[in-house]
C-alpha positions, 0 to 999 in steps of 0.5 A: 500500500503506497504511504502518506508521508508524514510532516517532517518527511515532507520538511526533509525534501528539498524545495527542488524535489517538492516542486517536481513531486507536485508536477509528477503529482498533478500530471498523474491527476490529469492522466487518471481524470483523463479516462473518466467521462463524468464526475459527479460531485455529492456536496451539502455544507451541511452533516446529516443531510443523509449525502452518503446515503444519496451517493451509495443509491445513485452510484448502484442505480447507475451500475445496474444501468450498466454504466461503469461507476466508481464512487470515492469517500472523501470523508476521511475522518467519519468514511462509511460508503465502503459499508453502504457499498457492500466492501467492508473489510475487503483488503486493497490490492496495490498494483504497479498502475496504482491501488485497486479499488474494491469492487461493491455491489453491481460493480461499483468500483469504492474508494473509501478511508475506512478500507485503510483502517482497523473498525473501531480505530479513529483517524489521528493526524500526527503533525509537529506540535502547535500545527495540528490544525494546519497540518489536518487541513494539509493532510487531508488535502493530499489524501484527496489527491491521492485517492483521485490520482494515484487509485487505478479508477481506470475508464468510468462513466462516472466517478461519483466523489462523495464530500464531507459537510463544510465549504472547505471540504468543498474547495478542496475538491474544486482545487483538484476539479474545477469544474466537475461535470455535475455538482448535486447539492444535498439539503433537506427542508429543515431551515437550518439545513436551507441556512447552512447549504445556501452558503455552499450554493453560494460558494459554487456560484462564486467559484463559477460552478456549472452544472449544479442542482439541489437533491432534497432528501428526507422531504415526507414520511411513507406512513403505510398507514396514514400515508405521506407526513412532513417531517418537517414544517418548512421547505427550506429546499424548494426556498433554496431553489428560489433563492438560489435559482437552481432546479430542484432535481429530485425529492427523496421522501424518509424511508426508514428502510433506507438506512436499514439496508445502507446498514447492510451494505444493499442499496435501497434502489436494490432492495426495495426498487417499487418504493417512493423513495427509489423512484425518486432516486432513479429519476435523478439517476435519470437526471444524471444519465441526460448529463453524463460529459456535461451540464445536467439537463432538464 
């Protein structure tokens, strides 16, 4: 398995080697890029909006399809697609055109930080004294990269990169790709969650982001007896959507069976495929399909 160097290896290299270790870095990158037709990037700004679970579905949707899909956890500190996905505790294989990715259900080809550790073992940043915050950030930055440059993705239809909450997260990504084929804004209609993502809608219209669109999840409740509830008594999503002036692409009501089967690493479009709420993801799958290599359309 290729090694994250620490801080102080890094503070050895002399200025000259640093230089070109980022030049072969950032021509690997591009190379890897080269091959995948779309990358679609699943952001929110916002925790518990449910985006991994929203990214796990899209990508089985999208393979069961046919399309040749890898999804990529970018939250190195709380990973769980591998899970969802159906590869936990699959061991990586490192080949000579870089590391394999394990192969989840319907073929999606996962990169998560979870397969590099130990179940119940945290991630602990080791840096020099004092500059543990500064050197997180650092360090999560090069991991990113290197998920993305030095993992052999090989040729896909789509790379689905699944960003953890905060607009930094997000900027981080966009240092690397600029412009990803398709940016989904995850949010649900609680208005703290209209509050906190509207700063990351922000944030992507300033850094001229094309291609965005919101995915409002948890939006009702199935009740099969009492039929649709609200689960919440605003609709920061659809006030998103004014406010901001993009579309609304899907709405993906609370299926508390959802989460259940992400537990069991089955994505619910697989297990339960006639519900609500897959209906709602395979038509954003749909959604994505139309703009696969380009803007989203509607």
């Amino acid at each position: 398995m290729r090694k994250i160097r620490t801080y102080n290896e890094v503070a050895h290299e002399t200025g000259s080697r640093i230089l070109e270790q980022v030049l072969e870095q950032r021509g690997r990158l591009e190379s890897r890029l080269s091959s995948i037709r779309a990358i679609v990037a699943v952001v929110s700004g916002k925790g518990g909006v449910g985006k991994s679970a929203i990214t796990a579905n899209l990508a089985a949707a999208l393979a069961t399809r046919g399309a040749r899909v890898g999804a990529l956890d970018a939250d190195l500190n709380g990973p769980s697609l591998g899970r969802m996905l159906g590869v936990a505790g699959i061991a990586l294989v490192d080949r000579e055109d870089g590391v394999e990715p394990a192969a989840g259900v319907a073929g999606v080809r996962v990169m998560s930080m979870d397969l590099l550790q130990e179940d119940d073992a945290p991630l602990r940043w080791r840096g020099p004294d004092g500059d543990g915050f500064v050197w997180r950030g650092v360090a999560e930055a090069g991991v990113l990269r290197e998920f993305l440059s030095d993992v052999a993705w090989r040729d896909l239809d789509y790379l689905l990169v699944d960003v953890p909450p905060g607009t930094d997260r997000i900027s981080r990504l966009l240092d690397l790709v600029p412009q990803p084929h398709q940016t989904l804004l995850v949010t649900t209609p609680a208005e703290i969650s209209r509050f906190v993502v509207a700063k990351s809608a922000r944030m992507l219209r300033d850094a001229g982001v094309e291609g965005v669109g919101i995915v409002a999840n948890m939006t009702a409740y199935m009740d099969p007896a009492a039929g649709t509830k609200p689960l919440f008594t605003a609709d920061g999503a659809l006030a998103l959507a004014r406010e901001t002036g993009l579309e609304l692409l899907a709405e993906v009501p609370f299926d508390p069976e959802l989460g259940a089967s992400t537990d069991r690493g089955r994505p619910f479009v697989l297990e339960r495929p006639d519900s609500p709420a897959a209906h709602a993801l395979e038509t954003l799958a749909d959604r994505i399909e139309r703009g696969k290599g380009g803007r989203l359309s509607p």
